[in-house]
Gaussian input, Z-matrix of N, CA and C with variables (Angstrom, degrees):
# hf/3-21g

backbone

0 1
 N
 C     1     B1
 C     2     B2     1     A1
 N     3     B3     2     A2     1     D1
 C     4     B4     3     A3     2     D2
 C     5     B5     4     A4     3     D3
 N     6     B6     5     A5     4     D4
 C     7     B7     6     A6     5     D5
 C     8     B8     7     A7     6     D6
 N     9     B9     8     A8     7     D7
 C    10    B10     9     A9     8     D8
 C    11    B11    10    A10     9     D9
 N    12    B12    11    A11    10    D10
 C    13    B13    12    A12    11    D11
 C    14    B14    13    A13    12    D12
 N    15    B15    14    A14    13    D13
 C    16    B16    15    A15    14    D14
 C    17    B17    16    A16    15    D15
 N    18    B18    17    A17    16    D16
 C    19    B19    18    A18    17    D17
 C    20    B20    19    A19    18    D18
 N    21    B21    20    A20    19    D19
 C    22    B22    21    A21    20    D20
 C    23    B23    22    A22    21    D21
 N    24    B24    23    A23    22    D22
 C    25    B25    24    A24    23    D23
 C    26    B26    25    A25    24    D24
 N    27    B27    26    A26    25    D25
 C    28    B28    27    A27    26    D26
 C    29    B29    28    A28    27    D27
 N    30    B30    29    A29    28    D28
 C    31    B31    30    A30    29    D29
 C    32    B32    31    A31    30    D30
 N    33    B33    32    A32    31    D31
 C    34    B34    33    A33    32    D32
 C    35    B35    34    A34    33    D33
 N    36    B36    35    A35    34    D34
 C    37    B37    36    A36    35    D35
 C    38    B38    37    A37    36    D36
 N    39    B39    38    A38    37    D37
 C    40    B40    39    A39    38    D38
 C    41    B41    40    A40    39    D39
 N    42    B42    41    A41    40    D40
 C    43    B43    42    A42    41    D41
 C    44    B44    43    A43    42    D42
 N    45    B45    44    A44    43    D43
 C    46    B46    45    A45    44    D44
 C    47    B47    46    A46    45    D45
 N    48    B48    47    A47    46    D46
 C    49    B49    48    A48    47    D47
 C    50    B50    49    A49    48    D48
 N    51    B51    50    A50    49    D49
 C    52    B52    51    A51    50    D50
 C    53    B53    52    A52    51    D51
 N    54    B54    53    A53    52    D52
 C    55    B55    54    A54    53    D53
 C    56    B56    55    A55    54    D54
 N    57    B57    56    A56    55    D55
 C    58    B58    57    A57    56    D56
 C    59    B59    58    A58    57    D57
 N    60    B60    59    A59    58    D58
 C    61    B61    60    A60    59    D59
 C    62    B62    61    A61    60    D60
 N    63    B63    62    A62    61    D61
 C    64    B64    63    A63    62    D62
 C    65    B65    64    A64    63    D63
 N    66    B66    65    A65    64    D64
 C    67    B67    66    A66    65    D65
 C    68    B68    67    A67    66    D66
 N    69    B69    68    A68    67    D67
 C    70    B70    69    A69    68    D68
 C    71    B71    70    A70    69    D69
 N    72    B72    71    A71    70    D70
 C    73    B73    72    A72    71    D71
 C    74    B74    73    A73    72    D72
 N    75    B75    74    A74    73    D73
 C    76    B76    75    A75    74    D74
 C    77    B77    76    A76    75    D75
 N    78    B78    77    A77    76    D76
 C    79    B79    78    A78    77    D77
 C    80    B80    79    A79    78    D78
 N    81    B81    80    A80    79    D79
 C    82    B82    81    A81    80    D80
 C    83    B83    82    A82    81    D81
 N    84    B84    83    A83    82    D82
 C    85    B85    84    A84    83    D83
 C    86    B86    85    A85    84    D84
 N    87    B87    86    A86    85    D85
 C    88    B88    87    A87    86    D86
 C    89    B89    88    A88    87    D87
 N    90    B90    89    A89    88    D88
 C    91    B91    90    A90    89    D89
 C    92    B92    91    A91    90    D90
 N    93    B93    92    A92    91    D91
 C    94    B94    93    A93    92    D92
 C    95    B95    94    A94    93    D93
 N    96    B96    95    A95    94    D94
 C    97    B97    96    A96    95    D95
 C    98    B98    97    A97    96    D96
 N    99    B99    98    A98    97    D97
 C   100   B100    99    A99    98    D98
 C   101   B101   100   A100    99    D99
 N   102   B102   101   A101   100   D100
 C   103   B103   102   A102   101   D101
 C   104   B104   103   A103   102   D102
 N   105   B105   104   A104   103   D103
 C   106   B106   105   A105   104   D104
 C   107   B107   106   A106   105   D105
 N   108   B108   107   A107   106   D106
 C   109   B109   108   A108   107   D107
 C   110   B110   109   A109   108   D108
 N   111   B111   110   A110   109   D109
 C   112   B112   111   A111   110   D110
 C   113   B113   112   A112   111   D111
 N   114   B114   113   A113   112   D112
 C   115   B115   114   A114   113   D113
 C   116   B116   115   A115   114   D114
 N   117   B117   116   A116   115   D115
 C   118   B118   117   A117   116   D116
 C   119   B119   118   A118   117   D117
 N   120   B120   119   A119   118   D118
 C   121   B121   120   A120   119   D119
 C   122   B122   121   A121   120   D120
 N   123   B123   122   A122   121   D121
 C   124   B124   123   A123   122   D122
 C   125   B125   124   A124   123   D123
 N   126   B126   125   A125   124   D124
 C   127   B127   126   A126   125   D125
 C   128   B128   127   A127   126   D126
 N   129   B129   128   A128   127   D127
 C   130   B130   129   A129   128   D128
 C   131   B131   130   A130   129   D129
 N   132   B132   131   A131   130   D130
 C   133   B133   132   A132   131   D131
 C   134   B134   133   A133   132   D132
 N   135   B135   134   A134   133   D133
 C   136   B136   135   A135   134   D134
 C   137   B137   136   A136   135   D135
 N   138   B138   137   A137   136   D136
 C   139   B139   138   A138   137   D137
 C   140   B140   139   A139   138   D138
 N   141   B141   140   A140   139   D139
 C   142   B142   141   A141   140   D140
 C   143   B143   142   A142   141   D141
 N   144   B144   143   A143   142   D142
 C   145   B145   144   A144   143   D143
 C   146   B146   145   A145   144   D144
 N   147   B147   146   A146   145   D145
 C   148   B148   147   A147   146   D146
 C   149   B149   148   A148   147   D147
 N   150   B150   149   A149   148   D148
 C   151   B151   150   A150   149   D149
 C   152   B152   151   A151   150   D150
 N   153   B153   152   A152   151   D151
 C   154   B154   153   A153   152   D152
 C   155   B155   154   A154   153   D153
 N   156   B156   155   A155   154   D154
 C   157   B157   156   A156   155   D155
 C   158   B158   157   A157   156   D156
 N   159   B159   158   A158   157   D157
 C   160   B160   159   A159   158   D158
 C   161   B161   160   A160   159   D159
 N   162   B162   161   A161   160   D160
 C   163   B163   162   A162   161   D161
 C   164   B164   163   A163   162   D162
 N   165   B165   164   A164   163   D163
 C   166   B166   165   A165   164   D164
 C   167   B167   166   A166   165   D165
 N   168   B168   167   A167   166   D166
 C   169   B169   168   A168   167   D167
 C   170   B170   169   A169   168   D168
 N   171   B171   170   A170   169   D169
 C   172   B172   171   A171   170   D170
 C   173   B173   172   A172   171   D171
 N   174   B174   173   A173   172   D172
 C   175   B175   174   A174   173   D173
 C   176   B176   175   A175   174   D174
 N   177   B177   176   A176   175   D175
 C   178   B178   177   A177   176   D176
 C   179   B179   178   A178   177   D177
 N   180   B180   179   A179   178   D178
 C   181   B181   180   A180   179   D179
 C   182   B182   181   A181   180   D180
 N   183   B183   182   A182   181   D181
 C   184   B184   183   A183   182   D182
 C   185   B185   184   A184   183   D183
 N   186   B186   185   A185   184   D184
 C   187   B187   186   A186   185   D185
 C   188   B188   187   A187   186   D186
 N   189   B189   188   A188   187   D187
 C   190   B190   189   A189   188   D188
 C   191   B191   190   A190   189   D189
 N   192   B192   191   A191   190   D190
 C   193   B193   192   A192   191   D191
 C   194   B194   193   A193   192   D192
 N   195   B195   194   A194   193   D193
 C   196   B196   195   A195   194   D194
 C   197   B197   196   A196   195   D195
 N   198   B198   197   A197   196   D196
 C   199   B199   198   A198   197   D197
 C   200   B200   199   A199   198   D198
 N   201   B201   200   A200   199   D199
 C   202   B202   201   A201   200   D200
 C   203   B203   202   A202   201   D201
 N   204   B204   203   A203   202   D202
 C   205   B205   204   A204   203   D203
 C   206   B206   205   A205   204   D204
 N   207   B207   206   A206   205   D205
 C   208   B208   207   A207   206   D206
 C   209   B209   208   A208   207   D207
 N   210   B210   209   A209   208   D208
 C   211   B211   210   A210   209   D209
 C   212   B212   211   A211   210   D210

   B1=1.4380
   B2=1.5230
   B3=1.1181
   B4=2.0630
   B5=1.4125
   B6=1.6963
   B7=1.7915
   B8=1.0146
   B9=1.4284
   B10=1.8664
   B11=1.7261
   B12=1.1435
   B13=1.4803
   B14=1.5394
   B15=1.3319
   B16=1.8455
   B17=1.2361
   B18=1.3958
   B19=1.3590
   B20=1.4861
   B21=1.9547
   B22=1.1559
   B23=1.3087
   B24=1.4310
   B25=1.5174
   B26=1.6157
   B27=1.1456
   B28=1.5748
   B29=1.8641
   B30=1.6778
   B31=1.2909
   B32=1.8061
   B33=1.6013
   B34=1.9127
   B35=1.5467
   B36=1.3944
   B37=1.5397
   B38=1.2086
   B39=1.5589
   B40=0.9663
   B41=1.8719
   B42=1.1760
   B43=1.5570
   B44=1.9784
   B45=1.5619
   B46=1.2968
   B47=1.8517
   B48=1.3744
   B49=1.2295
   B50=1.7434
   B51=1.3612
   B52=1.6608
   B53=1.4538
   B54=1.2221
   B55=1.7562
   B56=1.5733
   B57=1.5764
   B58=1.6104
   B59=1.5916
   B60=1.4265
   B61=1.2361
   B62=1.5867
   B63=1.5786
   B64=1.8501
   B65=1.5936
   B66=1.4336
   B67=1.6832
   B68=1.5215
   B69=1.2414
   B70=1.2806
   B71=1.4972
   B72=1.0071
   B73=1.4791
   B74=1.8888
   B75=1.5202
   B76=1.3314
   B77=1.3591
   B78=1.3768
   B79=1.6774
   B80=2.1186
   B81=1.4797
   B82=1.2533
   B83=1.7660
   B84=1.3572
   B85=1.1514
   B86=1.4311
   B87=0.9969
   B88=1.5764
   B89=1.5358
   B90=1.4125
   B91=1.2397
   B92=2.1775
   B93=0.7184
   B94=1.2214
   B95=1.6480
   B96=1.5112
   B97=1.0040
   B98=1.8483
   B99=0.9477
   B100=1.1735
   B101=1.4413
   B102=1.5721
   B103=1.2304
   B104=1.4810
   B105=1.7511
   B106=1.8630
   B107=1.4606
   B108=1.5245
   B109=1.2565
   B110=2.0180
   B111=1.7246
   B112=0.9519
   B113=1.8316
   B114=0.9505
   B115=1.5549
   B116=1.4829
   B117=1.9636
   B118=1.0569
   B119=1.3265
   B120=1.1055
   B121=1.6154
   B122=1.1564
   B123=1.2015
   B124=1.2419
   B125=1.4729
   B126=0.7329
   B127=1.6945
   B128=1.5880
   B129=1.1986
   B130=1.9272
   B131=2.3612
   B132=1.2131
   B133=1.2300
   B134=1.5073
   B135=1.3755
   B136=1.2867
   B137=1.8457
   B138=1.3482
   B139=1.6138
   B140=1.5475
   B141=1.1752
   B142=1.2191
   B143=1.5547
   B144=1.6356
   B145=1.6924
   B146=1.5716
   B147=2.2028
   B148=1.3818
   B149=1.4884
   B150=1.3124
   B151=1.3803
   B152=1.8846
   B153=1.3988
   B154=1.7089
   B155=1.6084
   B156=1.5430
   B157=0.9052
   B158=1.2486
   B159=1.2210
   B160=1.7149
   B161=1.6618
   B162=2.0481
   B163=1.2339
   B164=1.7186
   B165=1.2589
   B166=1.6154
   B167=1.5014
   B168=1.3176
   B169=1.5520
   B170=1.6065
   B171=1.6582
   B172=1.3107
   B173=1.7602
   B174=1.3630
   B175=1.6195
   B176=1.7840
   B177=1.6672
   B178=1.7761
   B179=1.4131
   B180=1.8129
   B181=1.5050
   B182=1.4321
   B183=1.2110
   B184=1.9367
   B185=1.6100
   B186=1.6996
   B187=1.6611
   B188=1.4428
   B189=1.7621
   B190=1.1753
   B191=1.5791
   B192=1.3524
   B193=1.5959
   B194=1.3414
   B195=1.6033
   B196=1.6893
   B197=1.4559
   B198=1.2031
   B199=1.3972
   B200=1.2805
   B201=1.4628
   B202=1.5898
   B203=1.5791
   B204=1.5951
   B205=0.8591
   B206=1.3069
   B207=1.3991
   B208=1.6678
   B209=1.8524
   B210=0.6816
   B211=1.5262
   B212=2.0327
   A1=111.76
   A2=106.42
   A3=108.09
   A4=118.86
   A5=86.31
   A6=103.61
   A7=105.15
   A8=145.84
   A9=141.53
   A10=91.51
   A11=114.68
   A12=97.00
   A13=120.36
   A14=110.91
   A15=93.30
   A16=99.70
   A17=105.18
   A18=153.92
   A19=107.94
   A20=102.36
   A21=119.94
   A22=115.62
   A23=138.37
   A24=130.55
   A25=112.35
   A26=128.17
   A27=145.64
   A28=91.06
   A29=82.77
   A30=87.11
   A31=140.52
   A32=106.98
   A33=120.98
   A34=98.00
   A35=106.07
   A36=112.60
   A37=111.75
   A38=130.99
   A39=123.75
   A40=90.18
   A41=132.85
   A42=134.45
   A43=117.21
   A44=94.47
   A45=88.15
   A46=131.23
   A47=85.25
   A48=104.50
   A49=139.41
   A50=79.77
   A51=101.15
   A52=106.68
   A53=117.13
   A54=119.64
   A55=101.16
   A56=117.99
   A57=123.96
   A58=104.45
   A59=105.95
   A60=126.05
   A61=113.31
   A62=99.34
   A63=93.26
   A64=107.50
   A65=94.05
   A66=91.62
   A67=131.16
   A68=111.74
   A69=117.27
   A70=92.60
   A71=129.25
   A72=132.66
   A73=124.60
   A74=110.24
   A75=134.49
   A76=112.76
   A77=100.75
   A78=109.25
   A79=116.36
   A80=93.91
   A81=97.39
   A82=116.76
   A83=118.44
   A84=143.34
   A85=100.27
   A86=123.20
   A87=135.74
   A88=114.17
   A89=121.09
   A90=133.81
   A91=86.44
   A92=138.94
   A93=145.56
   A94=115.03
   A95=108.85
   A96=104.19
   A97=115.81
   A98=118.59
   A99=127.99
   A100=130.71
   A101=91.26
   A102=118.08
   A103=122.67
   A104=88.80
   A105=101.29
   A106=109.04
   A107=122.00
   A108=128.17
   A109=110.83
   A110=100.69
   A111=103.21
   A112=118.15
   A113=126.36
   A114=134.27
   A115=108.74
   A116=109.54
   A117=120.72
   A118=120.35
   A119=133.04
   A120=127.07
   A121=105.46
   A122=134.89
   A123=121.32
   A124=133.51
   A125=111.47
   A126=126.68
   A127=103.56
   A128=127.58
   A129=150.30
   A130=78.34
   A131=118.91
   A132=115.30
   A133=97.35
   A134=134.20
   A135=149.84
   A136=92.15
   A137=112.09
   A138=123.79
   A139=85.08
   A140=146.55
   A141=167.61
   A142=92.96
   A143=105.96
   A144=120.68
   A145=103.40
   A146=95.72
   A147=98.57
   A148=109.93
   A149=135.95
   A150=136.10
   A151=100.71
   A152=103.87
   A153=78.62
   A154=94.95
   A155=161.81
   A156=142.66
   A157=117.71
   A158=98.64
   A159=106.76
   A160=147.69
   A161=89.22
   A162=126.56
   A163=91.11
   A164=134.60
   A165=139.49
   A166=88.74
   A167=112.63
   A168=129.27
   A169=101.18
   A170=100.54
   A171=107.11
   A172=113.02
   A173=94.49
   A174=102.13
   A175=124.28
   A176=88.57
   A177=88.23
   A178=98.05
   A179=112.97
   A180=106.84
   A181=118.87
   A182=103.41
   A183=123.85
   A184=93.78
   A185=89.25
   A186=83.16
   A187=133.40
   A188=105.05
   A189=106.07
   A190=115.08
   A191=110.30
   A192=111.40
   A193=140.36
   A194=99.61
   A195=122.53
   A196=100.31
   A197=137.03
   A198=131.84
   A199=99.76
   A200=144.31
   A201=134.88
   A202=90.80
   A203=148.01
   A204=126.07
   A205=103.25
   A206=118.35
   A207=140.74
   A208=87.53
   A209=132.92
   A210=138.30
   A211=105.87
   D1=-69.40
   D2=152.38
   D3=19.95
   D4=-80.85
   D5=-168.27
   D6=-75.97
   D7=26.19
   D8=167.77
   D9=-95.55
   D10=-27.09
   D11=-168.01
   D12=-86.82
   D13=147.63
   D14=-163.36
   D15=-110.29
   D16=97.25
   D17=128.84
   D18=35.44
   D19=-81.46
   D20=-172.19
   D21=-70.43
   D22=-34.40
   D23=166.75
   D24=-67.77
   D25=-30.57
   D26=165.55
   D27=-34.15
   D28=-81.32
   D29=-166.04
   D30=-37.62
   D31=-62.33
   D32=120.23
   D33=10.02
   D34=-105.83
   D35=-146.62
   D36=-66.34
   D37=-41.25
   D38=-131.71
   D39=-148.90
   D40=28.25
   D41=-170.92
   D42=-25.40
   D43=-28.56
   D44=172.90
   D45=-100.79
   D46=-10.93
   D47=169.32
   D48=-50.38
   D49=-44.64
   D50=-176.82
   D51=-56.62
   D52=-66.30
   D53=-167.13
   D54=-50.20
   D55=-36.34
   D56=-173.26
   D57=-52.50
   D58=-46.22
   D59=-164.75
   D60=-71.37
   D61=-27.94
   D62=-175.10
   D63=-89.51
   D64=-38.87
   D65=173.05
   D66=-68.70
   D67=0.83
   D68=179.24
   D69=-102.93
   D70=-36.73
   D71=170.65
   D72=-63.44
   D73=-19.52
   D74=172.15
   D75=-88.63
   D76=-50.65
   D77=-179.78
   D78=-65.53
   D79=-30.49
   D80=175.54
   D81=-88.32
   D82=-12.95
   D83=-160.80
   D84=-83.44
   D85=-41.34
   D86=179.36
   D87=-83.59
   D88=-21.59
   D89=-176.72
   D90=-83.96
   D91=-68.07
   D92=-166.18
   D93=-65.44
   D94=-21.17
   D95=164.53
   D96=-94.85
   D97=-21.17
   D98=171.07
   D99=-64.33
   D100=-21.36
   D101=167.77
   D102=-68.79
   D103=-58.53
   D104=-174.74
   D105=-63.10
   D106=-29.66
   D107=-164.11
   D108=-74.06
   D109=-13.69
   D110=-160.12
   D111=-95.47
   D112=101.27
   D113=178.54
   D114=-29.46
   D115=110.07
   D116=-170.98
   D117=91.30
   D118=-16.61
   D119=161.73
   D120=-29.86
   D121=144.64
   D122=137.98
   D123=-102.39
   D124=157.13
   D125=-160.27
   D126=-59.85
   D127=-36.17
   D128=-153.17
   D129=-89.63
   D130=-41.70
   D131=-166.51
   D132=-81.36
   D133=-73.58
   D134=-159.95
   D135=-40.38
   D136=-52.30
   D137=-164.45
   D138=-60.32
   D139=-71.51
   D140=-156.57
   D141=-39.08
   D142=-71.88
   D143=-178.78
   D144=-25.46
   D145=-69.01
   D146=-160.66
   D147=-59.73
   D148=-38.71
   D149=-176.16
   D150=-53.63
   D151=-56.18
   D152=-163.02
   D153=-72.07
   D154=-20.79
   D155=173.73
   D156=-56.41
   D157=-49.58
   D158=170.09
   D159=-34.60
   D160=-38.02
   D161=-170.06
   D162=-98.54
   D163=-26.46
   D164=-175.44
   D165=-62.23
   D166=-67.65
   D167=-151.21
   D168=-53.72
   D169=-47.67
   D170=-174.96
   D171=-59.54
   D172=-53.86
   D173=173.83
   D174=-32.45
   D175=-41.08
   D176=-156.43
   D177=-93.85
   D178=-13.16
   D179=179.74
   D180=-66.96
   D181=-28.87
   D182=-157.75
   D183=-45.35
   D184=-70.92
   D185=-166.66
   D186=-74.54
   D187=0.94
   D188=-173.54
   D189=-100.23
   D190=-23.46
   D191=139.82
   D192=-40.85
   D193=-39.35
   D194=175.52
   D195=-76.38
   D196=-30.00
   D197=-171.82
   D198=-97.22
   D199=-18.27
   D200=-179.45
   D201=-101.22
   D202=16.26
   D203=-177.33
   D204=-120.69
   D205=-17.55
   D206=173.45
   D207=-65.51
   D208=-41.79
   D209=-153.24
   D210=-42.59

């Protein structure tokens, strides 16, 4: 998941940002695989996981984009 994010403008705007961004993306990354790996998950739950992680990431980026772009 990590490597979708581009990196090099990250880096630019926001230098501290990035590492925040992968480890929250690693830390959740392992939760989802732990998931899929696991007998009986169901598929309707796992989707669920990735959406609200998805929607976190999105949440906490908004304003912190908005605050390195005020800059």
């Amino acid at each position: 998941m990590a490597d979708t994010l581009n990196a090099p403008l990250l880096e630019r705007l926001a230098p501290n940002l990035l590492p925040e961004l992968k480890a929250y993306l690693e830390r959740h990354r392992a939760d989802l695989l732990r998931m899929l790996s696991t007998e009986g998950e169901a598929g309707i739950a796992l989707g669920s996981r990735h959406a609200k992680i998805m929607d976190g990431l999105l949440t906490a980026l908004y304003p912190a984009v908005f605050a390195t772009m005020k800059q």
